[in-house]
C-alpha positions in Angstrom: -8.2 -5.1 8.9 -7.8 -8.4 11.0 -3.9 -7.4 11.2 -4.9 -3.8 12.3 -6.8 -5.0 15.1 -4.0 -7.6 16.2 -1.8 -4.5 16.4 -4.0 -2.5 18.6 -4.1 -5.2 21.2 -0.3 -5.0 20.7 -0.4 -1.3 22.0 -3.4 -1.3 24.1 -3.1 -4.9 26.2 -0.2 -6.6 27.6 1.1 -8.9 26.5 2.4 -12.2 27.1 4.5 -14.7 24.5 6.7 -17.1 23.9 9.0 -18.6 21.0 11.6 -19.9 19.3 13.9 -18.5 16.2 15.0 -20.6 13.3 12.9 -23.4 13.3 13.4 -25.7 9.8 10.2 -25.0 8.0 10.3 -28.7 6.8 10.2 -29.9 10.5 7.2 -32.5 11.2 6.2 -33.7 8.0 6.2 -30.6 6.4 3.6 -29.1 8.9 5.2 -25.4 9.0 5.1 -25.1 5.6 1.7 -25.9 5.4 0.7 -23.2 7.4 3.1 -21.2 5.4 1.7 -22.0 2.3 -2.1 -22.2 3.3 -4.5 -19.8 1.5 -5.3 -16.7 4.1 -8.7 -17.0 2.8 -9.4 -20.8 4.0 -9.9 -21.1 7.7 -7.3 -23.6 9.3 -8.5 -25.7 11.7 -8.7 -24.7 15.5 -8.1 -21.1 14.2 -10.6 -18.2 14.2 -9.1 -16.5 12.0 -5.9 -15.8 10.2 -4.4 -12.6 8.8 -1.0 -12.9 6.1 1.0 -10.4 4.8 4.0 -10.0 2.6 6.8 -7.7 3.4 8.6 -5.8 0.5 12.3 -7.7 1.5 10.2 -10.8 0.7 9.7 -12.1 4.2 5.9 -13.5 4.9 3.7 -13.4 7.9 0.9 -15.2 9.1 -1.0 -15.1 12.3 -3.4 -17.7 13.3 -5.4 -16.0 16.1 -7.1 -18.8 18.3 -9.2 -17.0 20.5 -13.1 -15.8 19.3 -15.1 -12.6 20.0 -16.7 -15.0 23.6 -12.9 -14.6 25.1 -12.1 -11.3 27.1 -8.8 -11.7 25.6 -7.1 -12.4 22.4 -4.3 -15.0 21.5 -2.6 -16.1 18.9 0.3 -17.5 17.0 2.9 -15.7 14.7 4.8 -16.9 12.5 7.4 -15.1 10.0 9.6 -17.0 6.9 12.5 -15.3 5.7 12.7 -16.1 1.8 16.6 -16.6 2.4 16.8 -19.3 4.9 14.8 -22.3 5.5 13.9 -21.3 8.9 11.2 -19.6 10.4 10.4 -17.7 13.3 7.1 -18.9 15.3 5.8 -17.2 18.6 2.4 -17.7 21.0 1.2 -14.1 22.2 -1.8 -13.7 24.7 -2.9 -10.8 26.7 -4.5 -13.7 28.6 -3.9 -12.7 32.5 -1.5 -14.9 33.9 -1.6 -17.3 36.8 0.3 -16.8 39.3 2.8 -19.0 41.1 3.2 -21.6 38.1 6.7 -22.0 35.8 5.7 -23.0 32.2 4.0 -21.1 29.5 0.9 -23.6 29.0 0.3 -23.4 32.7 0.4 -19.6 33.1 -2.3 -19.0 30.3 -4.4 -22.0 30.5 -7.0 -20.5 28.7 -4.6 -19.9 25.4 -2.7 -23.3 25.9 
């Protein structure tokens, strides 16, 4: 369900995001692979809400959504592991309005940032 409703944002809002490809999953003291590895049934903290999935090739997604039902948008953060590289995929999406005249990502979408 929570996944279902991320997607209709995806088709109904625009959106805004950022990221970065192949980032080692063992970066940080492990912290990516925590979130990898956390249960989808235990909140993680600063999150609202999370919704996982499994692909049938193997690869897993989470999505840590950090905005709450008070917000007249939704945001959150996606990230995808491929099962045959140590890397993962990790992008911030908002359909957070941006502001206007300013260059970097956490300064357009305060709000999300």
């Amino acid at each position: 369900v929570k996944r279902n409703v991320l997607n209709h944002f995806r088709g109904t809002h625009q959106l805004n995001s950022t990221g970065r490809t192949r980032i080692d999953r063992l970066v940080d003291n492990n912290r990516l692979l925590n979130l990898m590895t956390h249960s989808p049934h235990t909140p993680v903290e600063g999150c609202t809400t999370t919704a996982s999935y499994r692909f049938a090739a193997g690869f897993t997604s989470h999505r840590l959504v950090l905005t709450d039902a008070g917000q007249l948008f939704v945001a959150w953060i996606h990230i995808m592991e491929s099962p045959y590289m140590n890397t993962v995929l990790v992008q911030v999406r908002t359909a957070e309005p941006a502001v206007s005249g300013v260059g970097a990502f956490k300064d357009r979408f305060p709000v999300t940032t």
